[in-house]
C-alpha positions as CSV (number, residue, x, y, z in Angstrom):
1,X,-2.3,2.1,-16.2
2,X,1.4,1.8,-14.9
3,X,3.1,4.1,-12.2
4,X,7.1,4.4,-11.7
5,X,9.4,2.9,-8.9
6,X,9.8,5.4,-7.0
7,X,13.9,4.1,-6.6
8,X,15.0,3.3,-9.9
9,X,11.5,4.6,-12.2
10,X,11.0,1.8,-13.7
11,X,7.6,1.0,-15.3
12,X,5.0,-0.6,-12.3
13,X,1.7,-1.5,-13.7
14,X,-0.8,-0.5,-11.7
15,X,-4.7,-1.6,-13.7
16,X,-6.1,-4.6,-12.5
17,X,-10.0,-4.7,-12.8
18,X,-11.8,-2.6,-9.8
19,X,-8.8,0.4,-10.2
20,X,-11.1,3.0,-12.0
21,X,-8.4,6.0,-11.5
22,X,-5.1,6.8,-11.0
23,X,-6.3,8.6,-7.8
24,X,-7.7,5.9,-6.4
25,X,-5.9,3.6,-3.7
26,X,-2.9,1.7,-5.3
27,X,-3.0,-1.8,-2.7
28,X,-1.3,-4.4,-5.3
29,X,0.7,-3.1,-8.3
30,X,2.1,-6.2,-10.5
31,X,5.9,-6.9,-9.2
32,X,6.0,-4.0,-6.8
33,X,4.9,-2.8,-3.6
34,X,2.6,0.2,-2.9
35,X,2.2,2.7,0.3
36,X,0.6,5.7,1.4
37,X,2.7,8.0,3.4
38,X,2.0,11.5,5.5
39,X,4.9,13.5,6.2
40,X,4.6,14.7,9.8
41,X,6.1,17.6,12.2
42,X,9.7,18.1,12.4
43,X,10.1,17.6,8.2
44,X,10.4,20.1,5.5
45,X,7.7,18.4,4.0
46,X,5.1,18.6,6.6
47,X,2.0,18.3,5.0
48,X,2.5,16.9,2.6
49,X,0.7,12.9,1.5
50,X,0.6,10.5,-1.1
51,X,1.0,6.8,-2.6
52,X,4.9,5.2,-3.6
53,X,5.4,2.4,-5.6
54,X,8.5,0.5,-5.4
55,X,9.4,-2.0,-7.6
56,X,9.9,-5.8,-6.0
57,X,13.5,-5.8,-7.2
58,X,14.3,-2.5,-5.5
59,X,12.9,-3.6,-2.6
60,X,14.1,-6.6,-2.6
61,X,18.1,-4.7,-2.5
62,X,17.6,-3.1,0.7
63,X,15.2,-4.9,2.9
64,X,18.0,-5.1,5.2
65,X,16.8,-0.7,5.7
66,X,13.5,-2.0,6.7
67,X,11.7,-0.6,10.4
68,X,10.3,-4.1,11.8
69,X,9.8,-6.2,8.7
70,X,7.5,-9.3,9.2
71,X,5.6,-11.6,6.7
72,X,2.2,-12.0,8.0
73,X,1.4,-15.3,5.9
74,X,3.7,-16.8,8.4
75,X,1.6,-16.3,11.1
């Protein structure tokens, strides 16, 4: 199963053995990143919930946007 960046939609796979569904939690897509988000109060998009997946090169370009980036294998 693969999913798309959600920056530059480029092909992510997402099966590894144990993912039964594409609704099921994505935690470690191959070369890519993958988090749940809920829109909260004060959007347009209140309400709304799901999973991204960015790919490790897109992310990789504008980790300098990150909130509070850490590593937690360095602690």
């Amino acid at each position: 199963m693969t999913g798309n960046c959600f920056i530059c939609n480029c092909d992510i796979v997402l099966d590894w053995e144990g993912l039964r569904s594409p609704f099921e939690k994505i935690e470690d897509p191959v070369k890519g990143i993958a988090f749940t988000f809920a829109v909260g109060y004060g959007s347009r998009h209140d309400g709304k919930y799901g999973q991204i997946v960015i790919c490790d090169d897109c992310f990789a370009d504008r980790t300098d946007r990150v909130h509070n980036l850490r590593d937690y294998l360095e602690y």
